[in-house]
Each structure stands twice: as structure tokens, then as C-alpha cells.
py3Dmol code that shows the C-alpha trace and the ligand (Angstrom):
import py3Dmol

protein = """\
ATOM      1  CA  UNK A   1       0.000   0.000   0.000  1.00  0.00           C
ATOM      2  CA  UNK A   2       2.788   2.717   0.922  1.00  0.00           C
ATOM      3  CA  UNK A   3       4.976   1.334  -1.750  1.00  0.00           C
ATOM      4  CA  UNK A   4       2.080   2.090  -4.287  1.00  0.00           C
ATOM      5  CA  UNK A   5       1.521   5.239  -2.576  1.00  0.00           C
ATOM      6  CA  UNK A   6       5.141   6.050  -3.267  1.00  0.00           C
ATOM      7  CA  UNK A   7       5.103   4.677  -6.819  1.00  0.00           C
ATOM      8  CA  UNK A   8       2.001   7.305  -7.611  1.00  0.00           C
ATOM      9  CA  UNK A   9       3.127  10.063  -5.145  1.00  0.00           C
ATOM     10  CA  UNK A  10       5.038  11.868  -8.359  1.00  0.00           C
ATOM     11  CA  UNK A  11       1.750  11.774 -10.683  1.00  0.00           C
ATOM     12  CA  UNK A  12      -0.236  12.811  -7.947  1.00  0.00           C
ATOM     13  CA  UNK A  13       1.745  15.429  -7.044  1.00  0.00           C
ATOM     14  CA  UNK A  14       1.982  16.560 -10.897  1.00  0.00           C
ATOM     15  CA  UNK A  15      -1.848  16.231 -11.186  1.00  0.00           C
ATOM     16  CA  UNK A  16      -2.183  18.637  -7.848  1.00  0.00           C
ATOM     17  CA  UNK A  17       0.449  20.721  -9.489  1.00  0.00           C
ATOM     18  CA  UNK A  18      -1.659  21.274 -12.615  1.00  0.00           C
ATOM     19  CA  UNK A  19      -4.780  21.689 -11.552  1.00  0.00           C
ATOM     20  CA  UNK A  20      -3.636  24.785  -9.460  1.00  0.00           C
ATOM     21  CA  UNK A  21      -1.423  25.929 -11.703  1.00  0.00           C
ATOM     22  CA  UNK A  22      -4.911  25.749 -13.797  1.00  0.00           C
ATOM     23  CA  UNK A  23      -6.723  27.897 -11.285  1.00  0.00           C
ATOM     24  CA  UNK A  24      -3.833  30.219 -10.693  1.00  0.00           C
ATOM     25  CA  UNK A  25      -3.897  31.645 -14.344  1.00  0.00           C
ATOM     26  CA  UNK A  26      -7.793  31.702 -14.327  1.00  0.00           C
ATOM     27  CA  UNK A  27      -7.223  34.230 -11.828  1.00  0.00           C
ATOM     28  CA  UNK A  28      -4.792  35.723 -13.774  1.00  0.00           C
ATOM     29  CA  UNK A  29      -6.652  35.878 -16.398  1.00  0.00           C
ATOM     30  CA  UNK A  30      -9.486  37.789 -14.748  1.00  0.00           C
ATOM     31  CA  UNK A  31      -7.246  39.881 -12.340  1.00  0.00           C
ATOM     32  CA  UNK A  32      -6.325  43.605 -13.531  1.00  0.00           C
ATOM     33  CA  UNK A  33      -2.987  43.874 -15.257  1.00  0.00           C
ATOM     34  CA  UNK A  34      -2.564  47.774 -15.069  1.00  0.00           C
ATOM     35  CA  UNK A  35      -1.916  50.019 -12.416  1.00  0.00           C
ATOM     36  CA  UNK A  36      -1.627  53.779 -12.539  1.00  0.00           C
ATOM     37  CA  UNK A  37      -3.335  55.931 -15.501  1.00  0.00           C
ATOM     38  CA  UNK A  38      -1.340  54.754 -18.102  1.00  0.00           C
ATOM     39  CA  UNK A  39      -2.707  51.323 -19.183  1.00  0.00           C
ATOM     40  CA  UNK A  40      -2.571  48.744 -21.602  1.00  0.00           C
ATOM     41  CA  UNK A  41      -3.888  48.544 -24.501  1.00  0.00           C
ATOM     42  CA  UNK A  42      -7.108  46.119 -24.325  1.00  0.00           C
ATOM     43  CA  UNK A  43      -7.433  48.035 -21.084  1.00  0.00           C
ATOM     44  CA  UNK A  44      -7.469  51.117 -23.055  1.00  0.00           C
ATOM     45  CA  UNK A  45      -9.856  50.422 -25.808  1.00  0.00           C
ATOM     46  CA  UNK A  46     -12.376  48.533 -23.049  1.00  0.00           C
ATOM     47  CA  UNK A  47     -12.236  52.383 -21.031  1.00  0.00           C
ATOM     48  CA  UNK A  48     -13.379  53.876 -24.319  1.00  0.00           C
ATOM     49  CA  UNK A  49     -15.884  51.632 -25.261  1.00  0.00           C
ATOM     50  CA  UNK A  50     -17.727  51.962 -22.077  1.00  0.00           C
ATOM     51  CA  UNK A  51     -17.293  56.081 -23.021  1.00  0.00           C
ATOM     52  CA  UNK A  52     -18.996  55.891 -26.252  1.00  0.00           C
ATOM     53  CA  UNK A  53     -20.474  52.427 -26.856  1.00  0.00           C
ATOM     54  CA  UNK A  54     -24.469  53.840 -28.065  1.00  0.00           C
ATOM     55  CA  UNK A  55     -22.979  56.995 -28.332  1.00  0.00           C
ATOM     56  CA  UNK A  56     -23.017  58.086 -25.163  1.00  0.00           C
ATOM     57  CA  UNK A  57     -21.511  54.986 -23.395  1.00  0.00           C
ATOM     58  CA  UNK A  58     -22.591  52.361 -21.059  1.00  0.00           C
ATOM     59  CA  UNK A  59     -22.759  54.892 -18.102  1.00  0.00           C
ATOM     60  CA  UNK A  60     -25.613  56.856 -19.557  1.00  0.00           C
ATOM     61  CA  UNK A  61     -27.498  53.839 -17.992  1.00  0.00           C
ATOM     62  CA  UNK A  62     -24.983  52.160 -15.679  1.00  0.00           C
ATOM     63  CA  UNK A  63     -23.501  55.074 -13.625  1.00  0.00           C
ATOM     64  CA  UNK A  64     -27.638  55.773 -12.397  1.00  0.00           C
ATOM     65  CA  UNK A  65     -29.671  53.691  -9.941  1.00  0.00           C
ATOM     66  CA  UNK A  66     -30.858  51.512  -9.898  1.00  0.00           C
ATOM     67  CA  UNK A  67     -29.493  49.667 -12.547  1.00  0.00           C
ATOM     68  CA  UNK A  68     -26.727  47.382 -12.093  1.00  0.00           C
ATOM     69  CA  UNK A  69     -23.484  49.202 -10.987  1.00  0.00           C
ATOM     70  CA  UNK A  70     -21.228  47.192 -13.192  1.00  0.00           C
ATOM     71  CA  UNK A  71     -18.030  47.847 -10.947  1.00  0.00           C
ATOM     72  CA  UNK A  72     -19.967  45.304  -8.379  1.00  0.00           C
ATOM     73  CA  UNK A  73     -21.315  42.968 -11.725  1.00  0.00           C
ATOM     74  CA  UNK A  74     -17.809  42.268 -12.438  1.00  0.00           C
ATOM     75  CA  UNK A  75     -17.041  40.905  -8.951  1.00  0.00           C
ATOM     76  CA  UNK A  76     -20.016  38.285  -9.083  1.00  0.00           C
ATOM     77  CA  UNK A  77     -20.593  37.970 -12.968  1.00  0.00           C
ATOM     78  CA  UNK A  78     -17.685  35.466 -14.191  1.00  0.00           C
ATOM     79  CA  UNK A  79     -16.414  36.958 -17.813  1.00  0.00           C
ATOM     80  CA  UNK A  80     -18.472  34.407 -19.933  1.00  0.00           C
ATOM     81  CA  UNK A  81     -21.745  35.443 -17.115  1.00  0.00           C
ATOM     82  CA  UNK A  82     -20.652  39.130 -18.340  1.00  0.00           C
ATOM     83  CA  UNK A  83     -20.033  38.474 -21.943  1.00  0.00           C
ATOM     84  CA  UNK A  84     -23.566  36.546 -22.228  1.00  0.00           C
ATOM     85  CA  UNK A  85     -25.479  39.415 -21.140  1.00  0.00           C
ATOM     86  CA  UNK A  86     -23.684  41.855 -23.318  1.00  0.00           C
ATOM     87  CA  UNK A  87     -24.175  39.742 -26.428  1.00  0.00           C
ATOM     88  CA  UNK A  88     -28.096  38.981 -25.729  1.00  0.00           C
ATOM     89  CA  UNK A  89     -29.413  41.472 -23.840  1.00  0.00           C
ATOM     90  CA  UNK A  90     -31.479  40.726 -20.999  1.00  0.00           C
ATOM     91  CA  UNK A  91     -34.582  42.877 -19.612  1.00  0.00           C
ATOM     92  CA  UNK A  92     -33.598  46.209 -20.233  1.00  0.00           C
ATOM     93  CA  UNK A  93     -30.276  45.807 -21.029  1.00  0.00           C
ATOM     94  CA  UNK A  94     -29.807  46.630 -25.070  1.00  0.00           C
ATOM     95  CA  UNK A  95     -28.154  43.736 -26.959  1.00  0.00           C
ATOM     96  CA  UNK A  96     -24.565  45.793 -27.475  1.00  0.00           C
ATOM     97  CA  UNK A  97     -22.068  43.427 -29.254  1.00  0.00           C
ATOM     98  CA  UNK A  98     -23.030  45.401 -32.544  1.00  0.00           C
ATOM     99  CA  UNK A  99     -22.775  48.720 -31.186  1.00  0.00           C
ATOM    100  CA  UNK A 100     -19.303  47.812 -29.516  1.00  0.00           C
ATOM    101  CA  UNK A 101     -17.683  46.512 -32.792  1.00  0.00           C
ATOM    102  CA  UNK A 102     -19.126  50.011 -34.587  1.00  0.00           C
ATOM    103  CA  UNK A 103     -16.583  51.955 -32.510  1.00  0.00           C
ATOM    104  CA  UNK A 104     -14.047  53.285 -34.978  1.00  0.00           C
ATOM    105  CA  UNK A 105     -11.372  52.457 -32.221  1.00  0.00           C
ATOM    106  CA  UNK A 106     -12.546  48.788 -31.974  1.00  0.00           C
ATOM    107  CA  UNK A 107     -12.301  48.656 -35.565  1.00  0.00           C
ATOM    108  CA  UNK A 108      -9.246  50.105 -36.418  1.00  0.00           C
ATOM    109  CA  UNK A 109      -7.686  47.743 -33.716  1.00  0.00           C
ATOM    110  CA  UNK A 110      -8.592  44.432 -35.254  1.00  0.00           C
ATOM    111  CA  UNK A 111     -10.267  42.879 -32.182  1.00  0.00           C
ATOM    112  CA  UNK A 112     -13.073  40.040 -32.314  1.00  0.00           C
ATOM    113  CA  UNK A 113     -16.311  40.673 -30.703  1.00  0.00           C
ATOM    114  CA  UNK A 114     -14.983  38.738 -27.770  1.00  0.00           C
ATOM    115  CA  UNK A 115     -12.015  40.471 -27.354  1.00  0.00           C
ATOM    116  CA  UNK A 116     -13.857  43.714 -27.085  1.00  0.00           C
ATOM    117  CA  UNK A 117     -16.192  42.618 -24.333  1.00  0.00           C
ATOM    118  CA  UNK A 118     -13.145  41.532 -22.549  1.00  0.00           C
ATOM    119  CA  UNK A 119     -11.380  44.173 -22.886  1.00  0.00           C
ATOM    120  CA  UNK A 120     -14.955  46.173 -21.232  1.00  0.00           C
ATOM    121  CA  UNK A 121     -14.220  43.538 -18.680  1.00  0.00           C
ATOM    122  CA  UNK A 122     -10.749  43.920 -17.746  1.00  0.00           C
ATOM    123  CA  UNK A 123     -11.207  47.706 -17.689  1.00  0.00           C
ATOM    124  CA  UNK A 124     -14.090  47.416 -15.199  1.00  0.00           C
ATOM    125  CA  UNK A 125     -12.407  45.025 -13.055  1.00  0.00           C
ATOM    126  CA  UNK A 126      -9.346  46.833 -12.694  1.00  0.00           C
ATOM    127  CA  UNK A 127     -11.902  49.943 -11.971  1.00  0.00           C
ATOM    128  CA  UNK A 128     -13.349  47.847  -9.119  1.00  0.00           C
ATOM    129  CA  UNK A 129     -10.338  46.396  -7.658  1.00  0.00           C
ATOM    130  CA  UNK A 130      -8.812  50.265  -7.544  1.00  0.00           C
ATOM    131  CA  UNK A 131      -5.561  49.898  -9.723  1.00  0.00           C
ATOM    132  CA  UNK A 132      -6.404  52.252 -12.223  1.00  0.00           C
ATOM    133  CA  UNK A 133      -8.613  55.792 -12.482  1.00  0.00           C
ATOM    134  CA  UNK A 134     -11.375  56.311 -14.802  1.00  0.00           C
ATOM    135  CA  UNK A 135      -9.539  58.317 -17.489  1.00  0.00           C
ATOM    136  CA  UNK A 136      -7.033  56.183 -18.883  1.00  0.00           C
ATOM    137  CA  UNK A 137      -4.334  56.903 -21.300  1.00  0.00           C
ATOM    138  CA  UNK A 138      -2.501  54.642 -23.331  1.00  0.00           C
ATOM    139  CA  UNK A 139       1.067  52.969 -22.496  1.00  0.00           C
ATOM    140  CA  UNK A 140       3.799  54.229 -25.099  1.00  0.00           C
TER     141      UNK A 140
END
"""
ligand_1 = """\
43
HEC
C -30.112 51.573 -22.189
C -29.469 51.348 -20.909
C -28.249 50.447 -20.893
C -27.089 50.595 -21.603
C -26.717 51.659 -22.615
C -26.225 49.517 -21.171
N -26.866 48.753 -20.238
Fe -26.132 47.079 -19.338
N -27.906 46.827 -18.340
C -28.959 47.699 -18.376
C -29.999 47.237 -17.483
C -31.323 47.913 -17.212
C -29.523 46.033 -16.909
C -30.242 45.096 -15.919
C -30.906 44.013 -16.728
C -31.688 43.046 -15.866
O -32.105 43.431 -14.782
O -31.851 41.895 -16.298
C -28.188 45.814 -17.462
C -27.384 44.740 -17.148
C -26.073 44.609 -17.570
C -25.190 43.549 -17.137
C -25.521 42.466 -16.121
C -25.236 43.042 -14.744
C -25.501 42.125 -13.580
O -25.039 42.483 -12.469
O -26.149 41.084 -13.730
C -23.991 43.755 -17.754
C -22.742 42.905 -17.624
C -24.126 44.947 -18.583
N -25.414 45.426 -18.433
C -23.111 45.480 -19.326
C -23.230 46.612 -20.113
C -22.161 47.157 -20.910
C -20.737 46.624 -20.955
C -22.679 48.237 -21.575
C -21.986 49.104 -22.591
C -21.324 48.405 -23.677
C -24.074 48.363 -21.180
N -24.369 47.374 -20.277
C -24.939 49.328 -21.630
C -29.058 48.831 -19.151
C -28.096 49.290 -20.031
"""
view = py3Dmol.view(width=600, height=400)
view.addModel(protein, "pdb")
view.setStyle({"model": 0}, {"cartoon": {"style": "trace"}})
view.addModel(ligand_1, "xyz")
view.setStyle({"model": 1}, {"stick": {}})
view.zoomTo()
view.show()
């Protein structure tokens, strides 16, 4: 029995090892990776797309009560949860994946669809975890 546990102990330990390595870069992958004004530039494009997606941005409904203050959304919403709702719309939320992708900016940069919500994502998060101010300027 402890022989076999010692003849497995390696693979178990490299299974262990992967599967929080795993969870280690999905929290990577959602955590903010900017601090300061001057961002990066996913983070960048996802500040002005909440400016000016409809025109007048995602704040013309989201900064007022009592609709959902997205800076809390991101903390409970995972990114797909976020993405979903962007996409489809839900209640009186508008459908916004076209209006995002209309942005000259998003355009010009050669993102997917996806990529733009995430970038709306990653700008909010790092909003709500306090690493960054709402006007953002680009890294050189
Ligand atoms: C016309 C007003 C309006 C605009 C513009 C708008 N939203 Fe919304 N959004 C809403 C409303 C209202 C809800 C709540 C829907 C519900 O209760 O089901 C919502 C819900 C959401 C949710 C789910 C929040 C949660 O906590 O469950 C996300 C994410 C979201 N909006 C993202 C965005 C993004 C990103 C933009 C800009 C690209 C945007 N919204 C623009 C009205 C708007």
C-alpha cells in the first residue's frame, strides 16, 4: 500500500500541481494587469468603449440607480456570465455586441467581438479592484 503510494506520489503530485497551476492563471486571467493611468492597450480600448459604446456609453445607464453598478457585476458575474449578457441582452439591457464593434477604435484595432467585451471587462475590473482611475491613457 505505501509502496504504491510512493510509486504514484510523483503523478499525484503533478496532477495537484496542474490543476492549481490551472486555477492560478484563471485568476490571472481575470485579475487587472494595469496600475496607474497609463494602461494597456485592451485596457485602453475597453475604457473607451464603455465612453462611447451607443454613443453616449454604457454609463448613460450604468452610472444611475438603480441599474446594475457594473463595478460590483464584475465581482459576481464570471467573464463568460458578463459576456452573455452583453451579447443577448437581458430585460432592459440593449443587446450591445453590434454597437461595440461600430466603434471606430474597436475597428481600427482588429479585435473580435470577444475580445472587445473583454477588454470592457478587464477595464471594469481593474476599476473595481482600484488599480487604475477612470480616465485612462494609453502605455507608449
Ligand atoms: C439603455 C441602458 C443600458 C445601456 C446603454 C447599457 N446597459 Fe447594461 N444593463 C442595463 C440594465 C437595465 C440592466 C439590468 C438588466 C436586468 O435586470 O436583467 C443591465 C445589465 C447589464 C449587465 C448584467 C449586470 C448584472 O449584475 O447582472 C452587464 C454585464 C451589462 N449590463 C453590461 C453593459 C455594458 C458593458 C454596456 C456598454 C457596452 C451596457 N451594459 C450598456 C441597461 C443598459
Amino acid at each position: 500500500m505505501i509502496k504504491a503510494i510512493r510509486k504514484y506520489l510523483p503523478y499525484i503530485a503533478m496532477a495537484t500541481g496542474l490543476m492549481f497551476g490551472a486555477a492560478n492563471q484563471a485568476i490571472a486571467a481575470g485579475a487587472c494587469p494595469d496600475e496607474g493611468k497609463e494602461v494597456s492597450v485592451p485596457t485602453f480600448i475597453g475604457s473607451k468603449i464603455y465612453e462611447r459604446t451607443f454613443g453616449r456609453g454604457c454609463g448613460t445607464c450604468h452610472d444611475v440607480a438603480p441599474n446594475p453598478n457594473l463595478l460590483e457585476s464584475v465581482k459576481k458575474l464570471s467573464q463568460e456570465e458578463f459576456a452573455t449578457v452583453v451579447k443577448n441582452g437581458r430585460n432592459g439591457m440593449p443587446k450591445a455586441g453590434a454597437a461595440i464593434m461600430g466603434i471606430k477604435l474597436v475597428k481600427k484595432s482588429g479585435m473580435s467581438e470577444d475580445e472587445a467585451i473583454n477588454a470592457v471587462w478587464t477595464y471594469l475590473s481593474c476599476l473595481s479592484e482600484g488599480k487604475i482611475p477612470a480616465k485612462v491613457k494609453k502605455k507608449k
